[in-house]
VOGU-3710 file (C-alpha; in Angstrom, 3 decimals, decimal comma):
1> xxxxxxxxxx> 0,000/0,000/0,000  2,802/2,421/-0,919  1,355/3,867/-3,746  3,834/2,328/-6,180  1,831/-0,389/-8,432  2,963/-4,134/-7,528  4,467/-6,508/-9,745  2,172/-9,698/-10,678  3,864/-12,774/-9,246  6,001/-14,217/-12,881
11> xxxxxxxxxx> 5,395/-17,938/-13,859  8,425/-19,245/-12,327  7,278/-17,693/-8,946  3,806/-19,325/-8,948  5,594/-22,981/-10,552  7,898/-22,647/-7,054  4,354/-21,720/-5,222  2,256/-24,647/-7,058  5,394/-26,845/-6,110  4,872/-26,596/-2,452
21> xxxxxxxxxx> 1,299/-27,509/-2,686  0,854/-31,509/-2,698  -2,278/-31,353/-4,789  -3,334/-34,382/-6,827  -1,200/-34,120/-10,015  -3,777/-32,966/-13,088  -7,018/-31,726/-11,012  -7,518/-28,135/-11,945  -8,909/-26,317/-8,403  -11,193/-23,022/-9,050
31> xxxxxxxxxx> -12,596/-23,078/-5,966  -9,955/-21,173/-3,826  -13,396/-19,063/-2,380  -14,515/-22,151/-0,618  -11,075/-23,568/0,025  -7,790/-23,295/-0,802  -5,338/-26,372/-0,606  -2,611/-25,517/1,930  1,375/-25,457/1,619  3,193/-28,388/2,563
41> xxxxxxxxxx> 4,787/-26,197/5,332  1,183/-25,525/7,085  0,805/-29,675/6,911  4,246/-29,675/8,418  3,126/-27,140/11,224  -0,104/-29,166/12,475  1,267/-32,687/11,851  4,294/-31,713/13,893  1,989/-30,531/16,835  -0,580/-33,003/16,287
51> xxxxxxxxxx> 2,191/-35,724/16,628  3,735/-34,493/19,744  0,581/-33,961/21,542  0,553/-37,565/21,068  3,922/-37,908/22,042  3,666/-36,186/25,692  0,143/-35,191/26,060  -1,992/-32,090/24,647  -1,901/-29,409/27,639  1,956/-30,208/27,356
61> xxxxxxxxxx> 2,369/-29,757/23,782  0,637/-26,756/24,120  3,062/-25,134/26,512  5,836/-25,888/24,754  4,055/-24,143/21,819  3,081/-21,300/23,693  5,642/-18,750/21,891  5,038/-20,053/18,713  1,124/-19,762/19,575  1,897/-16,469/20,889
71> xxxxxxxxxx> 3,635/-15,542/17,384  0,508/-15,663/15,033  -1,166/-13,038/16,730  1,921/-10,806/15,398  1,583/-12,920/12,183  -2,110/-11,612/11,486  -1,397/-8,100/13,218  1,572/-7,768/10,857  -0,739/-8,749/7,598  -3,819/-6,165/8,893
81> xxxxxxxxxx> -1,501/-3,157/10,173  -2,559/-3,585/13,754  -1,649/-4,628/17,147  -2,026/-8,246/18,249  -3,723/-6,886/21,233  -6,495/-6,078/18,395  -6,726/-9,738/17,009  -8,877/-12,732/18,670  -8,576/-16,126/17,485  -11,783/-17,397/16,602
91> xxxxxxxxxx> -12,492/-21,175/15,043  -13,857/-19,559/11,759  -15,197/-16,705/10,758  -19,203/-16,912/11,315  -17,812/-17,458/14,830  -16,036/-14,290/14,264  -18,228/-12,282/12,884  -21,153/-12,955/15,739  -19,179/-12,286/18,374  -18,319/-8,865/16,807
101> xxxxxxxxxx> -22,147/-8,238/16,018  -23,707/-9,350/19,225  -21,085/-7,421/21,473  -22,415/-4,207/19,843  -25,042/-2,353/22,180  -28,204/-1,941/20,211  -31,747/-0,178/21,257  -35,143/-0,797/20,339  -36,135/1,529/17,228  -32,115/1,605/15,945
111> xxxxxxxxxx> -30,916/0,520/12,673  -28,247/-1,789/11,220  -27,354/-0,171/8,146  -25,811/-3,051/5,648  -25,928/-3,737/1,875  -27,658/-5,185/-0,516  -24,990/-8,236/-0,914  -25,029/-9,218/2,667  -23,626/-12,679/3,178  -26,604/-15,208/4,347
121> xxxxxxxxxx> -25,285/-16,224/7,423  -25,097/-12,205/8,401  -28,363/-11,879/7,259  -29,903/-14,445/9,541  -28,075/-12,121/12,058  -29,768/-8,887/11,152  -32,867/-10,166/11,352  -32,371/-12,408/14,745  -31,491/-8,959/15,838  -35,014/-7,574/14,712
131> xxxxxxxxxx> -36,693/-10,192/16,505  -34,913/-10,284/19,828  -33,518/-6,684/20,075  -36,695/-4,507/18,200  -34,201/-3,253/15,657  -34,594/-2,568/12,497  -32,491/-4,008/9,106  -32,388/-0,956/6,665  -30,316/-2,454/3,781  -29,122/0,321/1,048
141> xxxxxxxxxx> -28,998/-0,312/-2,242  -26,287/-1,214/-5,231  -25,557/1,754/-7,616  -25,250/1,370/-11,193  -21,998/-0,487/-10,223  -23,817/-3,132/-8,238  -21,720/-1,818/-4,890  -23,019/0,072/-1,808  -24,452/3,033/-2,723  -22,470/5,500/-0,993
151> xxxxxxxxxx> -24,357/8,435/-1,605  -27,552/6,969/-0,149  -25,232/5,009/3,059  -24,236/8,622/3,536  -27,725/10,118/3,191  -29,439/7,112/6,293  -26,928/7,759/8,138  -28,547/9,466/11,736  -28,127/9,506/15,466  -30,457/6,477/15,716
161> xxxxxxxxxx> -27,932/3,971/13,465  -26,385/1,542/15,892  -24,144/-0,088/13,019  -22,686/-0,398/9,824  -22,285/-4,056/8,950  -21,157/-5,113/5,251  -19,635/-8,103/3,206  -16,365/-7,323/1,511  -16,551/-9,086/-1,141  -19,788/-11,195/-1,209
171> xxxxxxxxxx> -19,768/-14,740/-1,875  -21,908/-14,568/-5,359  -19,843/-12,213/-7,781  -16,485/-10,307/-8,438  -17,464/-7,349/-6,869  -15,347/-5,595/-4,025  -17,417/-3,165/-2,032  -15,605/0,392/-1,097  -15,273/-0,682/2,057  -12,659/1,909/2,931
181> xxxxxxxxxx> -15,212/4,836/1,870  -17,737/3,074/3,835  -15,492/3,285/6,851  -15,064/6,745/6,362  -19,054/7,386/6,629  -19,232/5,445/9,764  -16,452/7,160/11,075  -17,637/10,532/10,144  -20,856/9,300/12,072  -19,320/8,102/15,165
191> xxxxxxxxxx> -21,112/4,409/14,382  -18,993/1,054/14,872  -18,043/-0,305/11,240  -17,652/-4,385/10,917  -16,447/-5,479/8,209  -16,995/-9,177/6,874  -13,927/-9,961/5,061  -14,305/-13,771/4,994  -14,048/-13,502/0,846  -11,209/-10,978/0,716
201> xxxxxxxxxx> -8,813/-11,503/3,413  -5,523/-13,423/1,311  -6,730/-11,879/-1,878  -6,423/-8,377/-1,347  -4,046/-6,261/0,699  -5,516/-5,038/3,620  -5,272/-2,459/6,016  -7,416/-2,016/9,130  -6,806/1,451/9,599  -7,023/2,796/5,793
211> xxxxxxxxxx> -10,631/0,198/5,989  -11,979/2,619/8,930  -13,350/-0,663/10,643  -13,814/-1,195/14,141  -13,993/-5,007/13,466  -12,836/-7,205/10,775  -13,609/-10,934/11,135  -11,746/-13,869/8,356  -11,118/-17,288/8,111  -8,293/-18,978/7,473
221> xxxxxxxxxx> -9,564/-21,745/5,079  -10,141/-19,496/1,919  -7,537/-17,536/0,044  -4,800/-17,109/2,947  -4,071/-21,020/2,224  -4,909/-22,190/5,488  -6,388/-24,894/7,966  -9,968/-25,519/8,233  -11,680/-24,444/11,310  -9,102/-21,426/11,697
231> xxxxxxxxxx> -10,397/-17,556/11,919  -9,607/-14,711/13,632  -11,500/-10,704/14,904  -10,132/-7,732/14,330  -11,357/-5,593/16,987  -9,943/-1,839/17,326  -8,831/-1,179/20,709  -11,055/2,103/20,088  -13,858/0,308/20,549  -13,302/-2,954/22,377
241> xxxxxxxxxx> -13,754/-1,502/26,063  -17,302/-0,810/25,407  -17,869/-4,236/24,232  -19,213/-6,962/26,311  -19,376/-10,416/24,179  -22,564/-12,208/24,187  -20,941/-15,387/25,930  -17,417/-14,664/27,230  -16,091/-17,654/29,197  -13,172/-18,117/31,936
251> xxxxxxxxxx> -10,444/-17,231/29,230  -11,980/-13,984/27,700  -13,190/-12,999/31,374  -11,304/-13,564/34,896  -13,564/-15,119/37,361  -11,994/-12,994/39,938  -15,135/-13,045/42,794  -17,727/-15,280/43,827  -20,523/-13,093/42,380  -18,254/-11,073/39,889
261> xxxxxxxxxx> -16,485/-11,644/36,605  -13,726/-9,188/34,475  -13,269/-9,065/30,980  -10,166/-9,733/29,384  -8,007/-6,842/28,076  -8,526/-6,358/24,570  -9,550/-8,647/21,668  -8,861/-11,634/23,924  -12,161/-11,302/25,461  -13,789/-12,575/22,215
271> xxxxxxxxxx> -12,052/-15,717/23,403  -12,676/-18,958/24,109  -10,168/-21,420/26,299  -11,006/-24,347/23,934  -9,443/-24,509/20,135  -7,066/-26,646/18,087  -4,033/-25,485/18,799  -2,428/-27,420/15,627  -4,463/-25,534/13,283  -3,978/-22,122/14,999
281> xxxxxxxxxx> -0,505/-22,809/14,125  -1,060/-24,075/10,946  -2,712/-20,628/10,486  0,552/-18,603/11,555  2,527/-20,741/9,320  -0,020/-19,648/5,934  0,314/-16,219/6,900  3,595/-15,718/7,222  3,943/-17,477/3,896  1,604/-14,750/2,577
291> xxxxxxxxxx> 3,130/-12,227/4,522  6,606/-13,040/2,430  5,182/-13,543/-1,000  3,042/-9,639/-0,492  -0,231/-9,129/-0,372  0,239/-6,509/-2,523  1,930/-8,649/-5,328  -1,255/-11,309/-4,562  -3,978/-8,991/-5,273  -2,609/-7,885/-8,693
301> xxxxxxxxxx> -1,705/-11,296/-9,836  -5,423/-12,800/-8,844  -7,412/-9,868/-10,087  -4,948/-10,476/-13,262  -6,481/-14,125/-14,147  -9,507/-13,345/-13,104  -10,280/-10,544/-15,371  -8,462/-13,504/-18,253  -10,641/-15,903/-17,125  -14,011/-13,105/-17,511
311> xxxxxxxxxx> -12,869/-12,525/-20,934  -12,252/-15,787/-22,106  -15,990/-16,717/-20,376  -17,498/-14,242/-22,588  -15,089/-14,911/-25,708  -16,896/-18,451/-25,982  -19,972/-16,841/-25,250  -20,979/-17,381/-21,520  -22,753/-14,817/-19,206  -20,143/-13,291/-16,730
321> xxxxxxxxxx> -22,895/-11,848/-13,258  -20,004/-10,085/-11,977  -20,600/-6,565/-10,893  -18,297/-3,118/-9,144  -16,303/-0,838/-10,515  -13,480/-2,891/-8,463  -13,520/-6,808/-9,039  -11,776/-9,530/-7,054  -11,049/-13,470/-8,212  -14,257/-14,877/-8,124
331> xxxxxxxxxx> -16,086/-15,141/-11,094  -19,577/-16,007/-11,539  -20,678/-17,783/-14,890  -23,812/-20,375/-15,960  -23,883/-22,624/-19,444  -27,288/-21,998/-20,809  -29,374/-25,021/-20,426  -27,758/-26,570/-18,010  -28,524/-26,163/-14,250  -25,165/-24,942/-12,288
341> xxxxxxxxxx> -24,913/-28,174/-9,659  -25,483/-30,410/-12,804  -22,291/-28,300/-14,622  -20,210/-28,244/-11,284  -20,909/-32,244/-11,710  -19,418/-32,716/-15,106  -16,550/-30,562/-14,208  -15,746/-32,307/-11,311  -16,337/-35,649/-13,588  -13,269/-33,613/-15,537
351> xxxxxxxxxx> -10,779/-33,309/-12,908  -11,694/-29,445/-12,224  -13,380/-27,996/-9,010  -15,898/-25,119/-9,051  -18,813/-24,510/-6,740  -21,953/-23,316/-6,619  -23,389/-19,961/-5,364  -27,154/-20,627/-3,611  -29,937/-18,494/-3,907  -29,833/-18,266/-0,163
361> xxxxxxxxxx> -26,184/-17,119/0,332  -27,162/-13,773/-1,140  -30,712/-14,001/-1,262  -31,330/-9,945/-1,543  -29,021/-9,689/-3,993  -30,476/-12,812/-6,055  -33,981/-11,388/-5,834  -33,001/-7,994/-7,075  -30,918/-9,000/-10,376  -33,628/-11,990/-10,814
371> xxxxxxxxxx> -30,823/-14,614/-10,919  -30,549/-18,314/-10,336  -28,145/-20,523/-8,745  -24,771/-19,779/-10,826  -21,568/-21,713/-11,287  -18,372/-20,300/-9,162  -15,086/-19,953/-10,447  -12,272/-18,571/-7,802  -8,696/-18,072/-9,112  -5,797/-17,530/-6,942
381> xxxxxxxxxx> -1,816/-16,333/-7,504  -1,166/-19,641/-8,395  -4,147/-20,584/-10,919  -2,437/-20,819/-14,384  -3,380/-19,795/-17,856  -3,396/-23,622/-18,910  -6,166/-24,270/-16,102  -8,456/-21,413/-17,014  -8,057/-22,274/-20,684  -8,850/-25,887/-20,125
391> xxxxxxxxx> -11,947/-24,960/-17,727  -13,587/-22,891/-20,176  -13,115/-25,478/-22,827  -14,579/-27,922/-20,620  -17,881/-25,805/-20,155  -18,057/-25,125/-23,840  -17,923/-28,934/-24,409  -21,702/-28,892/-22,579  -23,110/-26,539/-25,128
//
C-alpha cells in the first residue's frame, strides 16, 4: 500500500508456489473461495503438533508451543496493520463475525445499516437482531456499479444507526465493495463499522486502519491457504472496552469473585479457552507465507487471471454476473441449459473444481438481479493460464 503499483507474481514464482502444494497431479482447483489447498509447510506445522501432543500429552504440547502460539497473533497483526492486542482467534469466521455483532449495544427503534450483498449467514443475524432486540435491518442499495451506494449510506446515516455491517466481497460475484469509503461514513458518524472480510482476506491487501473498521472478522480456510476451522477478529482497541461479548467464558473474562467476573483486556475477550491449537498454528505458518510472497503482489496477480478468465468466459460466449467498478477473483458464470450443480458435476467428472453460489447465500441480492443458482469460479496467484483455458473449454464442451 505504498502507492507504487505491484508486480504480478512471474510464472516461475507461482511454478515454485504450485510446487509446495501436494495437490493431486492434473485436477484443476477453481474453488480457492470455498477452500484453498494448503502449503506443505502448514501440513508440516499441524502434523508436527498433532504428533507431539501424542507424544507427551496435549496441555503439554501446548506449553511448549506457547511462543510459537503467541507468534501468530503478530503474524495476522503484521498482515492487517494492527496490534495483536487487536486480534482474537476465533475457530472460523461466522464465529467471528457474531461475536463482533452481538457485542455491539443496540436499542429498540435503531438501525443496522448493511448492503444489498449481505452474506446469508449475516443476514440471519440482522434479522435475529429484529426479533430479539426490536431493531430494524435498513439495507441500502447497489448503484449502477452493483456496490453500496455510498451516496444513499451517507444520506441514512442518523443519530439512531447503531451499526454499519457489510460483506467485503460477497460470496456470489467479483465485486469488491468500497469498504474503505464506507469506513469513512461510519467514522464521520461516530457508528462502529464491521467489516466481513471472509471472501477478501488473502486476496487483497488489507489495512485495518485505511478500511476505517472497528472489526474485521476472516477465516483462514479461503484464500490465505490455510487450515480448516481457523479464523480470527479484528477488533480496534477504540472500541473494544465498550464491548461486552454475548458469551465470554473463563479465558476472555477472569472469574476474579464469587458473584463477579472481568473481561479480558482487549480482543482476547472474544475468546474462548477451547481450540485446536495445531491448526492455529497451521494458520501462523499460511500467513507468514503470505506475509513473504506480499499481499500486494497477490492482489494484482489474482485480479490479473480473473479478469483472463471473464474474458475468455465471454469470448466463448458465456454470461459473466459479476458486478463493481473494483472486481476480485471470483467469477460467476452459468452454461445456458444446463442447471449450475449439474455443470459443477461434469466438471468435477473432468478433474476441475468449481462450486456453486445458492440463492440463499445472497438471497437480496439474487432477488433484485432476478438470478438463479450460478456456477463459481475462484482463481488464486497460483491458478495458471493452462487451467483457465482448459476450464472454459470444458464448459463449452456442454453446449
Amino acid at each position: 500500500m505504498t502507492g507504487v503499483p505491484a508486480k504480478p507474481l512471474s510464472p516461475q514464482e507461482v511454478e515454485s508456489l504450485r510446487a509446495e502444494i501436494p495437490f493431486e497431479p492434473g485436477r484443476v482447483h477453481l474453488n480457492h473461495a470455498g477452500d484453498s489447498p494448503s502449503p506443505r509447510s502448514v501440513l508440516d506445522t499441524q502434523i508436527a503438533l498433532l504428533r507431539r501432543e501424542s507424544e507427551i500429552g496435549g496441555y503439554e504440547a501446548a506449553n511448549e508451543a506457547a511462543a510459537a502460539e503467541a507468534a501468530v497473533y503478530d503474524s495476522i497483526a503484521t498482515m492487517l496493520g494492527c496490534t495483536r492486542g487487536e486480534i482474537a482467534r476465533r475457530e472460523h469466521a461466522t464465529a467471528a463475525w457474531n461475536s463482533a455483532f452481538w457485542s455491539v449495544p443496540m436499542a429498540p427503534g435503531q438501525r443496522i445499516l448493511t448492503a444489498e450483498v449481505a452474506y446469508g449467514a449475516n443476514a440471519v443475524g440482522f434479522l435475529h437482531a429484529e426479533q430479539t432486540r426490536g431493531v430494524s435491518v435498513d439495507v441500502v442499495p447497489s448503484d449502477e456499479s452493483g456496490q453500496i451506494d455510498l451516496a444513499e449510506l451517507a444520506r441514512r446515516m442518523d443519530d439512531d444507526v447503531a451499526l454499519v455491517a457489510i460483506t467485503h466481497v460477497p460470496t456470489d460475484g467479483g465485486l469488491i465493495n468500497p469498504a474503505a469509503a464506507v469506513g469513512a461514513i461510519a467514522r464521520e458518524a461516530g457508528v462502529p463499522y464491521l467489516l466481513d472480510a471472509c471472501q477478501s482476506v488473502g486476496q487483497l491487501d488489507l489495512d485495518v486502519t485505511e478500511l476505517g473498521c472497528d472489526f474485521l472478522s476472516a477465516t483462514g480456510r479461503k484464500y490465505l491457504r490455510g487450515p480448516r476451522g481457523t479464523g480470527f477478529l479484528y477488533v480496534s482497541e477504540s472500541i473494544v472496552d465498550r464491548l461486552v461479548p454475548a458469551m465470554p467464558d473463563h479465558h476472555g473474562a477472569e472469574w476474579n469473585e464469587p458473584r463477579e467476573f472481568r473481561l479480558a483486556e482487549g480482543a482476547q475477550r472474544f475468546e474462548n479457552w477451547e481450540y485446536n491449537h495445531a491448526a492455529w498454528l497451521g494458520l501462523g505458518t499460511a500467513v507468514d507465507a503470505m506475509v513473504a510472497i506480499g499481499l500486494d503482489r497477490v492482489e494484482v496477480t489474482v485480479r490479473r487471471q480473473a479478469d483472463s478468465l471473464r474474458a475468455a468466459l465471454e469470448a466463448k460466449g458465456f454470461p459473466v454476473f459479476d458486478l463493481g467498478q473494483e472486481r476480485c477473483g471470483i467469477v460467476t458464470t452459468n452454461v445456458p441449459g444446463v442447471a449450475a450443480p449439474d455443470a459443477k458435476g461434469r466438471l468435477a467428472a473432468a478433474g476441475i473444481n468449481v462450486s456453486v453460489t445458492t440463492r440463499d447465500s445472497t438471497l437480496w441480492d439474487f432477488e433484485r438481479r432476478g438470478l438463479d443458482d450460478m456456477l463459481r469460479l475462484s482463481v488464486h496467484m497460483t491458478s495458471t493460464d493452462a487451467e483457465l483455458e482448459r476450464a472454459v473449454n470444458t464448459l463449452a464442451s456442454f453446449t
